[in-house]
C-alpha positions in Angstrom: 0.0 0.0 0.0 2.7 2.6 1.2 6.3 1.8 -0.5 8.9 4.4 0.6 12.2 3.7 -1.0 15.7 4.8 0.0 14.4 8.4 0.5 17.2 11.5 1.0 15.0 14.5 1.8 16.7 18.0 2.7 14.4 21.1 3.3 16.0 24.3 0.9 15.1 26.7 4.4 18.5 25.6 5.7 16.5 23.8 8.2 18.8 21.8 10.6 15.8 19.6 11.7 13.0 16.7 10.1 15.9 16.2 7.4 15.5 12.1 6.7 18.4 10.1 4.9 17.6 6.4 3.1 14.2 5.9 4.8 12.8 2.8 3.4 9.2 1.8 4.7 7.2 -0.4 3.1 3.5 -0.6 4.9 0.9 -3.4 4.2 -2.8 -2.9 3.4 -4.5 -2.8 6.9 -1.4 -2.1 8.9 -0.9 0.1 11.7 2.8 1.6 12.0 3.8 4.2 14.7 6.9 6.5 13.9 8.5 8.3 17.1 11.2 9.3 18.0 12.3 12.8 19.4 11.4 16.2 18.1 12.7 17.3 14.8 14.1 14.0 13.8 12.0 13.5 10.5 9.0 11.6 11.7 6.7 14.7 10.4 8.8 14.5 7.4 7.9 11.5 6.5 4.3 11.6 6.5 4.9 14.6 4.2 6.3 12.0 2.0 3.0 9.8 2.2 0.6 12.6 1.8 2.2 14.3 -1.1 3.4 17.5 0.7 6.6 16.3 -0.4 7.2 17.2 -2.9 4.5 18.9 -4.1 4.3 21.9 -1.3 7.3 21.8 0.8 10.5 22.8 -1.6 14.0 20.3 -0.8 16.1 18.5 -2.5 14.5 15.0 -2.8 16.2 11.7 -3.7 14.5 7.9 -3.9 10.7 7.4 -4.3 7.5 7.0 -2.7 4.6 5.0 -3.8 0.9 5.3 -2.6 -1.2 2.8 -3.8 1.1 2.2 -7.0 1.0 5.7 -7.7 4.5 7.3 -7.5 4.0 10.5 -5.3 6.3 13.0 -7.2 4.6 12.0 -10.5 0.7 12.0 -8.8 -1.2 15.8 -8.3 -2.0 16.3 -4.8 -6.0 16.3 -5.4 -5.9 12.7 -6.6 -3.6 11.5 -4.1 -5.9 13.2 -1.2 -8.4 10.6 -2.4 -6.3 8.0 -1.3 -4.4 9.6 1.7 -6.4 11.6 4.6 -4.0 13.5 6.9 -4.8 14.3 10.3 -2.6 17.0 11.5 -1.5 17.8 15.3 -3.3 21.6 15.4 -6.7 20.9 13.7 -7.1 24.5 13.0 -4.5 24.8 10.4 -6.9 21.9 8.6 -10.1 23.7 8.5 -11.5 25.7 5.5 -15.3 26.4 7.2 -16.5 28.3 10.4 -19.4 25.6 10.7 -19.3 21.6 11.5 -21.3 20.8 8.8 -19.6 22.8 6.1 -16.5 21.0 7.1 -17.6 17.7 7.2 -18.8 18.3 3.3 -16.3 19.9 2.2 -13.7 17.1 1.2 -16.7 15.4 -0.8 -17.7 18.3 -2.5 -14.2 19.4 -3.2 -13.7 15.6 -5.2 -17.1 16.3 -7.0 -19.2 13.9 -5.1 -23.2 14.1 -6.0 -25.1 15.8 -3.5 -27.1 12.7 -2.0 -24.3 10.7 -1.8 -22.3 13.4 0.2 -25.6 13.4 2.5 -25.9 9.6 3.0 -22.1 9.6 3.7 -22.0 12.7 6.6 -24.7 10.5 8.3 -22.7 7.3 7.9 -19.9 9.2 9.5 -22.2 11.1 12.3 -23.3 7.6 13.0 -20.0 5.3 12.8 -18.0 8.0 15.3 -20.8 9.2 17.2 -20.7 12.6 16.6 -24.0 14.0 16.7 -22.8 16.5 19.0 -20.6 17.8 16.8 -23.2 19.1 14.1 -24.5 22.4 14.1 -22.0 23.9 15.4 -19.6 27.1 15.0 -15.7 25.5 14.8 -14.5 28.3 17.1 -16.8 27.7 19.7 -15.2 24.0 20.2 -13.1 23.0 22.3 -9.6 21.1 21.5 -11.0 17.9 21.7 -13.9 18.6 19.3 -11.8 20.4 16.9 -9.7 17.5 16.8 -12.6 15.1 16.3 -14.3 17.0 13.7 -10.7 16.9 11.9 -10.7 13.4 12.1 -14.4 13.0 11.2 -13.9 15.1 7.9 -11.0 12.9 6.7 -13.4 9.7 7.9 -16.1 10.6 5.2 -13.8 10.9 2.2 -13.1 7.5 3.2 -9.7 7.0 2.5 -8.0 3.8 2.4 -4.4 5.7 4.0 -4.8 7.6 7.5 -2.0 9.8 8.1 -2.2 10.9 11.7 0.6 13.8 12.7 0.7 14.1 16.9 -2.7 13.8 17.3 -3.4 13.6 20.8 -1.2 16.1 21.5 -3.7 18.6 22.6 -6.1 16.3 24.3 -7.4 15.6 27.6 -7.7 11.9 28.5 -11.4 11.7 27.6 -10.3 12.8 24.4 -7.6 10.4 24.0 -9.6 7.4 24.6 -12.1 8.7 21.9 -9.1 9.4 19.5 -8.3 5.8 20.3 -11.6 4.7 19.7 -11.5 6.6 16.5 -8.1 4.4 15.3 -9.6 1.4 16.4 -12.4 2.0 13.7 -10.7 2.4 11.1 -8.4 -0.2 11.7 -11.6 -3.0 11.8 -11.8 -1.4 8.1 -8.8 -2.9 7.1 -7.3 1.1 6.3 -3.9 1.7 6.7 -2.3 4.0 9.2 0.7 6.0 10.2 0.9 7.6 13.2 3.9 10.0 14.1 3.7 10.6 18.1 5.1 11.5 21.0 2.3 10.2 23.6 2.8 5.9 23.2 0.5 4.5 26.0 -2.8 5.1 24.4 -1.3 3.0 21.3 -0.2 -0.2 22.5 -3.4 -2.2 21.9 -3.6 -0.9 18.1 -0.3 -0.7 16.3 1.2 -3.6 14.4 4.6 -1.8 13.8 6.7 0.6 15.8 9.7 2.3 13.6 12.0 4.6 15.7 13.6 7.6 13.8 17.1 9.3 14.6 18.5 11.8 13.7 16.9 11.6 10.3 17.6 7.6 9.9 15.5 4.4 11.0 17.3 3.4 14.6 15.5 0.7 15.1 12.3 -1.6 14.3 9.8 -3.6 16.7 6.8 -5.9 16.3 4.0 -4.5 18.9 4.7 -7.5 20.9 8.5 -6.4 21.1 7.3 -3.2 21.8 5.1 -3.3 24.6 7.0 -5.9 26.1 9.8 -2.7 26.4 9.8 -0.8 30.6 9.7 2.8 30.9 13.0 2.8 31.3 14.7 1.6 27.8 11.8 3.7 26.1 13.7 6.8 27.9 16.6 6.0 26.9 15.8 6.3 23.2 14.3 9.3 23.5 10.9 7.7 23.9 7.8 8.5 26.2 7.0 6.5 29.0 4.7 3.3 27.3 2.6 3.4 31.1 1.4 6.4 32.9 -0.3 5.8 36.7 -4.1 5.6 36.3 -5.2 7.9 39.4 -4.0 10.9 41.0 -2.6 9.6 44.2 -2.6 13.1 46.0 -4.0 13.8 49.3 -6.5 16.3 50.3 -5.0 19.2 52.8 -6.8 22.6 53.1 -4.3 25.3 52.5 -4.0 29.5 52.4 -1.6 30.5 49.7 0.4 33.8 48.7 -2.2 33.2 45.7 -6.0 33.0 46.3 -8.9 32.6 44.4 -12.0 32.9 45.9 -15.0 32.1 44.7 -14.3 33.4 41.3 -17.1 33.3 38.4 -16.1 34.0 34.7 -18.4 34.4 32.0 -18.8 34.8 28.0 -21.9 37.5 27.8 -24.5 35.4 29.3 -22.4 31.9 29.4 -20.9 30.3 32.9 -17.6 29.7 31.9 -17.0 28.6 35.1 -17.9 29.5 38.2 -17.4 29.7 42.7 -13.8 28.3 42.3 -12.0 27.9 45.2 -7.8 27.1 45.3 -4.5 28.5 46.7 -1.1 28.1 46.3 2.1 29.2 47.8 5.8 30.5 46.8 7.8 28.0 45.5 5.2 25.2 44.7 4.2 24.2 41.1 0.4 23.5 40.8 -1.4 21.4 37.6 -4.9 22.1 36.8 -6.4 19.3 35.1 -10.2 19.1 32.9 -12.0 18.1 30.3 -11.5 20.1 26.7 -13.6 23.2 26.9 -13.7 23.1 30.8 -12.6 26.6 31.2 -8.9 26.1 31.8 -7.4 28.3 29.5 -10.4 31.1 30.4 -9.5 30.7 34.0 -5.1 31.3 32.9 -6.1 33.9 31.1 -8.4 35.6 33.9 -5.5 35.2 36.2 -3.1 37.1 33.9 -5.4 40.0 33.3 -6.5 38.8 29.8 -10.2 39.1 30.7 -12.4 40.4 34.0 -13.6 38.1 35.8 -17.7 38.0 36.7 -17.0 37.7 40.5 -15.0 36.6 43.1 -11.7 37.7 44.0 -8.2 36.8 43.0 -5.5 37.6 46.0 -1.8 38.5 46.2 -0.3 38.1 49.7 -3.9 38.9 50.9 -4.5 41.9 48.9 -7.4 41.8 46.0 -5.8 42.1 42.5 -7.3 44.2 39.2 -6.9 43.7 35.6 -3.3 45.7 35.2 -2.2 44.5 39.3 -2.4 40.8 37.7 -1.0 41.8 33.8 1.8 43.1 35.8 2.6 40.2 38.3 2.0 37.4 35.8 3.1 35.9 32.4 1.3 33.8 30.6 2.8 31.2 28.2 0.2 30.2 25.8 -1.2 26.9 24.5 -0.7 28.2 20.8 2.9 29.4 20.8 2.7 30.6 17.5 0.5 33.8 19.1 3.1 35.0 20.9 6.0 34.5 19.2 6.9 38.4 17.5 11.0 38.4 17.1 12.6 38.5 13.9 15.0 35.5 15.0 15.2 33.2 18.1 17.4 35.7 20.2 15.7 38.4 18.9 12.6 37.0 20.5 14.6 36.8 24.1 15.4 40.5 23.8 12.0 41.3 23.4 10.7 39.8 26.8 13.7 40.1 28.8 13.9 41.8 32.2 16.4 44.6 32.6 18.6 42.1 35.0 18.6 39.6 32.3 22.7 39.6 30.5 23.4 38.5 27.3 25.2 35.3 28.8 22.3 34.0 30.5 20.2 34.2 27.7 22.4 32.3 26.1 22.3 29.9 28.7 18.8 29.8 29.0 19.0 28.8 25.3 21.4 26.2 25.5 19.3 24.6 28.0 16.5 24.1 25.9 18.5 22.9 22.8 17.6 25.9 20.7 20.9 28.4 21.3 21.9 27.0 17.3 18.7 28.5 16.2 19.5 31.5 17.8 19.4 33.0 14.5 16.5 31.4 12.6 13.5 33.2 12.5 10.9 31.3 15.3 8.3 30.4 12.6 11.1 28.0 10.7 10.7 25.9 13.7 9.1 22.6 14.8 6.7 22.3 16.9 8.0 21.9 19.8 11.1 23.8 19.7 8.8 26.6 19.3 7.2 25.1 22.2 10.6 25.4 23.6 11.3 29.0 22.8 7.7 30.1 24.4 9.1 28.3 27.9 12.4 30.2 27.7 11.0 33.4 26.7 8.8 32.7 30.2 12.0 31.6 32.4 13.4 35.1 31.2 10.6 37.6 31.6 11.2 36.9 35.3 7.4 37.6 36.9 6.7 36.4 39.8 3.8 34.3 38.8 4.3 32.2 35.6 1.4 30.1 33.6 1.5 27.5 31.2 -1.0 26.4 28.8 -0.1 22.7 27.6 3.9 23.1 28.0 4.9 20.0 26.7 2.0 19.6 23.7 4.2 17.7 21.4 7.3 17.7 23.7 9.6 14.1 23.6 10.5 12.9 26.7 13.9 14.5 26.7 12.4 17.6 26.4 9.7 16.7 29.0 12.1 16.4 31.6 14.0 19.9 30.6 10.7 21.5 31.0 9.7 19.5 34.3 13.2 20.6 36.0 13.3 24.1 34.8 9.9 24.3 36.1 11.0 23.0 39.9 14.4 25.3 39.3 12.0 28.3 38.8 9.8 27.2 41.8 12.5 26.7 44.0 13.8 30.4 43.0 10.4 31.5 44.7 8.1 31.6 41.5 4.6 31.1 41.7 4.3 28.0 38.8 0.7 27.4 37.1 0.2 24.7 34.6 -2.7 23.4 32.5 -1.6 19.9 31.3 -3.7 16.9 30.1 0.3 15.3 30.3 0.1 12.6 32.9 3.5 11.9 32.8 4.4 15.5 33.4 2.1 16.1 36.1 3.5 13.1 38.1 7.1 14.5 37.5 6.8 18.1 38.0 3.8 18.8 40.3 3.1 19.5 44.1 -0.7 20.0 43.9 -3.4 19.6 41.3 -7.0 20.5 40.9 -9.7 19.2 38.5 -12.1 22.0 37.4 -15.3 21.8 39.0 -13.6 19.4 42.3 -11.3 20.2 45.4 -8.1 21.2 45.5 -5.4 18.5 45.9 -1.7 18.7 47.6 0.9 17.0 47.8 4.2 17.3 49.3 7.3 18.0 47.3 9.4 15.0 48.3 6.6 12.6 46.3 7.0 14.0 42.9 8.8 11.2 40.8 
């Protein structure tokens, strides 16, 4: 089905990273392969090779050949390819062409020229086989990460495709959303379709893949059956680079009622006439790092971005060292690093973007520090948007550890983060917390939150603490 063979593949943007050299691949009808391996080392690549983006959008110079379906990619247009290959990439958004559900969900079908009725009878096949129905009728902004992800998935679904090319997709999901992501896999898989999955997050794929290749560095490291694979411990995964393949299934903190440095009481937020949220109820303390877990669309990132003096809250209080904060108090104490990175990233190149944030006590020297501890000081001169993923990811982080407020948030730090870089960001955030920081994160990363954090609360349920010594 899938025959990639002896592929060279070097981007012309002098990018360092996703360059690949003699990838072979071969995948069968039906199979399920998983590529991982750590950020920027070609897996994305090479589902650009599957899907036609290379060579057909993304400019390199491009030796060996791929075949789809025994049509050679270079030689096949990209419209007649996408009627074999469905792509599912890691931020949804950059997939969409329509504001509403239903628009999207037609607008593969009508794009290939498919009769009217049958585009009908197919949406409700799809509605049906993925259980959707609460997706329909619905404004795509108004979703939440979850949805997004699953109307993304559900669009591809009713072109039915017989190749699924998934790019990190659960790398913005809470677990409910993982498990219906899995769900998702595990119908197209009774189909007999073949899929590639490129991902960082393992655990919620041992029941479905066939096939696990492990890229380096641009080259095939190794190859395992899935029963060779799952049969791996956390630790040998680590040590290629590799998420944990197990994450512990329950919290395992212990209730203690605390008064923080930061309180919020009672607080309310709401969109016009919508509860957001509302009478929540935590605290936490210099020096301690505290998770906030929920569903997609919980209120999460409304409730980050009330603390930093984004938006007003409806009621309630937020408290510094006992004193009530407004708007510009909070704007001034806090820094927010966002979810999606690429809204916040302004500098013309990598260190340009760490002059623009830093504090007046911040040298040159440990910037560059700063840098080289996040694996991103040779980029120093790239321009942020010829990035990956998660070395913008990265850069976000830094540009946080140097603003130097006393309160820092972070939406989803480690969405599509290896482990590596998991840990830098886990130990950076305890080295900032031990300076006397304030440390918020939002996370649906269990294996983060059991590594990095002293407390968590759930939206909508108590606060829960526990002491430093237990993190992992």
């Amino acid at each position: 089905m899938i025959a990639i063979k002896n592929v060279d593949f070097s981007y012309t943007e002098e990018k360092k990273h996703g360059n690949i050299q003699n990838i072979t691949i071969n995948v069968a009808s039906g199979e399920c392969v998983l590529l991982c391996g750590k950020s920027g080392c070609g897996k994305t690549t090479i589902t650009k090779l599957i899907n036609g983006l290379i060579p057909h959008f993304y400019n390199g110079e491009l030796s060996g050949e791929t075949v789809v379906d025994d049509m050679k990619v270079a030689d096949t247009p990209l419209y007649k390819l996408s009627q074999k290959v469905g792509s599912v990439f890691q931020n949804p958004k950059s997939q969409f062409f329509n504001i509403d559900s239903d628009s999207e969900l037609a607008f593969g079908l009508e794009n290939n020229g498919v009769a009217p009725e049958k585009i009908r009878t197919r949406i409700d096949k799809t509605v049906a086989d993925l259980h959707i129905e609460h997706l329909l009728h619905r404004n795509v902004f108004s979703m939440s990460g979850g949805e997004k992800q699953s109307l993304a998935f559900a669009s591809i679904y009713a072109m039915n495709p017989d190749i699924y090319v998934l790019d990190e997709p659960s790398a913005n999901l809470d677990i409910g959303a993982v498990e219906t992501l899995k769900a998702q896999i595990q119908q197209i898989k009774l189909q007999g379709k073949s899929i590639v999955i490129a991902e960082h997050r393992l655990y919620y794929l041992t029941d479905l893949i066939d096939r696990v290749i492990v890229i380096a560095d641009g080259h095939i490291e190794k190859e395992f059956t899935r029963e060779e694979f799952i049969s791996l411990t956390n630790e040998e995964c680590h040590k290629m680079g590799l998420r944990s393949l197990t994450v512990p299934n329950h919290l395992g903190y212990t209730f203690a009622d605390s008064t923080g440095t930061l309180e919020i009481k009672h607080l309310t937020v709401k969109n016009k006439k919508h509860i957001i949220f509302e009478d929540l109820n935590f605290s936490v303390s210099e020096g301690n790092i505290l998770g906030v877990l929920g569903e997609n669309g919980a209120g999460k990132t409304t409730l980050m971005r009330c603390l930093s003096g984004l938006i007003k809250e409806h009621s309630g209080e937020i408290c510094y060292e006992g004193k009530p904060m407004k708007l510009k108090s909070r704007n001034k104490l806090c820094y927010m690093i966002m979810q999606d990175v690429n809204h916040q990233l302004f500098g013309e190149s990598v260190w340009n973007e760490c002059e623009l944030c830093r504090d007046k006590n911040i040298t040159d020297e440990q910037i560059e520090q700063i840098l080289k501890s996040f694996d991103l000081f040779e980029f120093k001169d790239k321009h942020p948007m010829a990035l990956s993923g998660g070395q913008k990811q990265r850069l976000a982080i830094a540009t946080g550890v140097i603003v130097e407020k006393k309160i820092l948030i972070f939406d989803e730090p480690t969405s599509g983060l290896d482990y590596e870089h998991m840990v830098t960001v886990s130990e950076t955030l305890k080295y900032l917390a031990d300076l006397g920081h304030i440390i918020i994160v939002v996370t649906h990363d269990l294996e983060f939150l059991y590594n990095t954090c002293d407390a968590v609360i759930q939206m909508g349920k108590k606060v829960y603490f526990s002491p430093k010594q237990n993190r992992i």
